[in-house]
N, C-alpha and C positions, 0 to 999 in steps of 0.2 A: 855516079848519079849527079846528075845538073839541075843544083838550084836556079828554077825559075825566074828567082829575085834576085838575081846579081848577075853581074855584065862586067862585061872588060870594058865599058868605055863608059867614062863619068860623065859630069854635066861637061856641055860645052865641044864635045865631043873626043876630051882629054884623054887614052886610054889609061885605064889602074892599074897600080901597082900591083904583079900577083903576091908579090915576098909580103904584101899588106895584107892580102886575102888570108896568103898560108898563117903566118904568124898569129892573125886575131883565131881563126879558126883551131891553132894550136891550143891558145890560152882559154880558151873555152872551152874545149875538153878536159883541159888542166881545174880547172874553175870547178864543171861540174866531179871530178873524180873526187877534189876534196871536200866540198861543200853543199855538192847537190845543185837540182835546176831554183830550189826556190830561192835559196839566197843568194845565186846568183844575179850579177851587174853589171851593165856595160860598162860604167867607170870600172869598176875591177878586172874586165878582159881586154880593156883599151891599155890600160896600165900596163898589164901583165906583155901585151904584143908591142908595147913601144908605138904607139898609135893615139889617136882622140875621140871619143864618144863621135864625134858629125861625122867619122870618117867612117865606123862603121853603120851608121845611120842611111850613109850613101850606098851602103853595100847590101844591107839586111833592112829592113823596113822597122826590126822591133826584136825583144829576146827572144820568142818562140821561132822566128823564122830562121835566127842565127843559129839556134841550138840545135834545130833539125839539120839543117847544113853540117857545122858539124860533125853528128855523129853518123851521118849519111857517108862519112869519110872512114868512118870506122866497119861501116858497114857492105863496103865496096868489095864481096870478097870475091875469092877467085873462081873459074869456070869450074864445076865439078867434075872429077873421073869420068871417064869411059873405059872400064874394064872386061867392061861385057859381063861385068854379075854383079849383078839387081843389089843383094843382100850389103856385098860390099861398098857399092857404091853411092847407093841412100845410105847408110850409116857415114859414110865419109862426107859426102855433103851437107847432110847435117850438121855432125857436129865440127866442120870449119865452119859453118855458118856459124853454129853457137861459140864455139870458143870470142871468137868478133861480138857478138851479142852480149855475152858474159863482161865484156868491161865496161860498161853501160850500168849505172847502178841503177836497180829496180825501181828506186824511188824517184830517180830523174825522168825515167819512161811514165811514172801515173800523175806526177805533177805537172809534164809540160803537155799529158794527155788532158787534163783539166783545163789547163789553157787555149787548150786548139777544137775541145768539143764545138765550144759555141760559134766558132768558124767557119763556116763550110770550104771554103779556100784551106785556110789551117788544118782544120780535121781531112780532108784528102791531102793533104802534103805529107800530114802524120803517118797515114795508113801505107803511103807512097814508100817512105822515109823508113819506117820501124818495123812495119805487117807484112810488105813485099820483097824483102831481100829473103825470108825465111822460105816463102812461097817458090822465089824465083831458086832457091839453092838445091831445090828439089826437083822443079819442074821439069828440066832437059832429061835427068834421069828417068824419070814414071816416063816418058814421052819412047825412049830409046827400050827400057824395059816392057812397054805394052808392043812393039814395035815387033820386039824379039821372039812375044810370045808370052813372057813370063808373066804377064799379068793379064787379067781377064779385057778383051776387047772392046767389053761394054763399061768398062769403069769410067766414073765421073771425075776426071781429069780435075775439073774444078772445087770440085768436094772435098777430093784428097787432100789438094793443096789449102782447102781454107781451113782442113781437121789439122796441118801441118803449124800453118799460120797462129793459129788461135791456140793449139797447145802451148807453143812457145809465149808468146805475149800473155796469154793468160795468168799461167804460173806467176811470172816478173809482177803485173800488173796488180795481182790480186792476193798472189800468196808471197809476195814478199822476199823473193829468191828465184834465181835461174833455174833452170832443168839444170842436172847432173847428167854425166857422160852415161851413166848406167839409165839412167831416165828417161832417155833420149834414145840409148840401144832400144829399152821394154818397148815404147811409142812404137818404133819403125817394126818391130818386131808383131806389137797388135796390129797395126795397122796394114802389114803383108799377109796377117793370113787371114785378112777377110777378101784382099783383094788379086792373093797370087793364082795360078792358075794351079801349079803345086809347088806348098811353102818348103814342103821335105826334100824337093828337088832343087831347090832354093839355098837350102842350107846347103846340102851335100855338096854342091857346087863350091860356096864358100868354103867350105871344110879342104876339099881337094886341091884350091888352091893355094889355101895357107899352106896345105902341107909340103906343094910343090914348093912354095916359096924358104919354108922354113928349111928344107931339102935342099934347096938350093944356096943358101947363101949363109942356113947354120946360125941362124937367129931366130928371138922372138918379134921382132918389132913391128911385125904387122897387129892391126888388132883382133882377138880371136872374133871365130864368129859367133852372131848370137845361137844361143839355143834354142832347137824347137820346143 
């Protein structure tokens, strides 16, 4: 994800140091893991990265810009499966999205959300930043699974993904803890059988393949599938 606010070429048209970029953007996830967005400081993350307060000044406008940035780096996660079943493969996109989300402390997402409300630039960076990696970790799958069949034709593509969004964010934001891996199975599991075409054929599917899988190579290490 590309912040905005920052550029490879400084005043004068000097280009920046990236090992500047990486480093401060390091100690700033360092920063908040231990202390949190509020007590965090740029003298403390200029320190921490071997760098000067004007130096990220020139890079970030301010703390909220920095801190998105960031964790926009934590949230960069990988394309999801294409296995060809639905069941599996939203439960996997999710939760590598959350496992990434999960190291973000709860309390950093509603304090720097405080700060960015009254921003209209800031509060779309946020939404950008925090609300759309959850959205996008789902969306090629519902897209390939409506495609397939397995979900109904007429569903609201965009509905789904903001019931996806807004679970995840909410919990953190409001109840003061992440979704659990089991929390995150239930969701995907209400959430398929308002909108599969058939959830039991859904499952079954899953079940068949774990079995092949577990058949084939004599382990557990897939993870089971949900129940209907």
């Amino acid at each position: 994800m590309v912040d905005a606010h920052r550029s490879t070429v400084g005043a004068g048209g000097r280009p920046r140091d990236p090992q500047i970029d990486n480093a401060v953007l390091a100690a700033t996830l360092d920063v908040l893991d231990e202390t949190g967005y509020s007590r965090l400081t740029l003298e403390d993350v200029a320190r921490r990265a071997g760098t000067s307060r004007p130096a990220i000044y020139r890079r970030w406008p301010g703390r909220a810009p920095l801190v998105l940035a960031a964790i926009a780096t934590r949230l960069d996660v990988p394309s999801p499966p294409d296995t060809g079943c639905t069941l599996c493969d939203l439960d996997e996109s999710f939760n590598v999205f959350l496992a990434s989300y999960r190291t973000i402390r709860p309390d950093v997402l509603s304090s720097l959300y405080i700060d960015c409300a009254a921003d209209p630039d800031l509060r779309t960076r946020y939404l950008d930043t925090v609300i759309e990696p959850s959205r996008r970790a789902v969306s090629h799958t519902l897209d390939r699974a409506i495609a397939r069949g397995d979900l109904r034709a007429n569903t609201d593509r965009e509905q789904v993904l903001d019931i996806v969004g807004s679970l995840v964010h909410y919990r953190a934001l409001f109840g003061r803890r992440h979704m659990t891996d089991v929390e995150a199975q239930s969701a995907i599991e209400t959430l398929l059988k308002g909108i599969a075409v058939d959830y039991d054929a859904l499952v079954e599917h899953s079940e068949t393949l774990e079995q092949e899988h577990v058949s084939a190579h004599g382990d557990h290490q897939s993870r089971p599938a949900a129940a209907p």
